[in-house]
Structures are given as structure tokens and as C-alpha cells.
N, C-alpha and C positions, 0 to 999 in steps of 0.2 A: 170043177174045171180040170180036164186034161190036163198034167203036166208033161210039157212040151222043153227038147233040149234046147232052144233059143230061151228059156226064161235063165238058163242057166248061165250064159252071156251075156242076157241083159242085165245080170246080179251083178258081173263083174265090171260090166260097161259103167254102172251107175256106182259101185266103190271106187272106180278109178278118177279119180278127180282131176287128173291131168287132163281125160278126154273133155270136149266140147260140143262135137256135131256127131250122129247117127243117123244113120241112111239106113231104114229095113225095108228091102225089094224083097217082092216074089210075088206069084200069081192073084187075081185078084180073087177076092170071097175069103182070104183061108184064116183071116182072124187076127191078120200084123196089126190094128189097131186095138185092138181086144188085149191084145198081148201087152202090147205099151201101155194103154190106161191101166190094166189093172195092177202090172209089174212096178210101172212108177210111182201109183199111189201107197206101196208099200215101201219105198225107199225116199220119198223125197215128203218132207211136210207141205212142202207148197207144188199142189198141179194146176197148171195152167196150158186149153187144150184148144188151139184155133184152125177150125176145120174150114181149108179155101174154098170147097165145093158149096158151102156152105154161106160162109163169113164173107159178103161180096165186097166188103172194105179192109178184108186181110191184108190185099196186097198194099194199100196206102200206110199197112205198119213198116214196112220197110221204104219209103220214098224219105233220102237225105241218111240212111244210116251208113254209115261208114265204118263201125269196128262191134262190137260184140257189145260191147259198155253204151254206145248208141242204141243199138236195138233194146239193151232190159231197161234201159232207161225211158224208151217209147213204151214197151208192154208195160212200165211200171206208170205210169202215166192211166192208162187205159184201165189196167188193174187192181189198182193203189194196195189196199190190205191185203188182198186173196197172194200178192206175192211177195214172199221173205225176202233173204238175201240170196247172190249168188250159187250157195253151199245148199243149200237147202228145198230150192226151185226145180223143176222141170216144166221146161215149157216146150210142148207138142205140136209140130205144126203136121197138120194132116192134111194129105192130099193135096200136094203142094206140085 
């Protein structure tokens, strides 16, 4: 794999425990999801990767969520074991 200097942000993004949401735009084809699985599988013990183009009951994970602790509480419902705690999780929404 290329290394690429966005893996070098995504390093910090994912030590930084105060963040919560990431947004990576840019052109389509050039590998932003490629980057995210493979980056987050080495920083977090739990991935969890829900792709909307795909996933045509994605959007009903969010219908009634109101705070952040709502939503991991629906994916944790959906997910049971595949997702740890809070610290430990990333969860991918792609192509949203």
C-alpha cells in the first residue's frame, strides 16, 4: 500500500479521543474508503462499516436517535458482540 499523508492525520484523528465525527471529501475513485478501513482496523479493536449505497435499511438506523449514546446504542443492538465499548469502536458510515 502507498503511504499516503492523510494516513498521517487519520493517526492523529483516531488518538484524539475528544474528536467524534470525520468527514473525508474529495474526488471520487481515489481510495477515501480504502484509507478508512484499513487505517481504522489498525487503531481501533472494534470495526464496524455500514455502507448506505449498499445497506438500503441504513438510513432506519438513525429514525428516533437523538444524541450519540442513541445511535451506539442502535448499532449495538444490530451488532451485539462485533462492537466493544465507546474507546475501542469505529464505526464507518459510508456513502452517506
Amino acid at each position: 500500500m502507498l503511504r499516503r499523508n492523510v494516513e498521517k492525520e487519520l493517526k492523529e484523528y483516531y488518538l484524539n479521543k475528544g474528536e467524534s465525527i470525520l468527514i473525508l471529501t474529495g474526488a471520487r475513485q481515489v481510495g477515501k474508503s480504502y484509507i478508512i478501513r484499513e487505517t481504522a482496523k489498525l487503531h481501533f479493536k472494534h470495526y464496524i462499516e455500514i455502507n448506505l449505497s449498499v445497506d438500503f435499511n441504513g438510513s432506519k438506523y438513525f429514525d428516533g436517535i437523538s444524541s450519540p449514546e442513541d445511535f451506539y446504542l442502535q448499532i449495538s443492538s444490530l451488532y451485539g458482540n462485533n462492537l466493544g465499548n465507546v474507546d475501542d469502536t469505529i464505526i464507518f458510515l459510508d456513502e452517506i
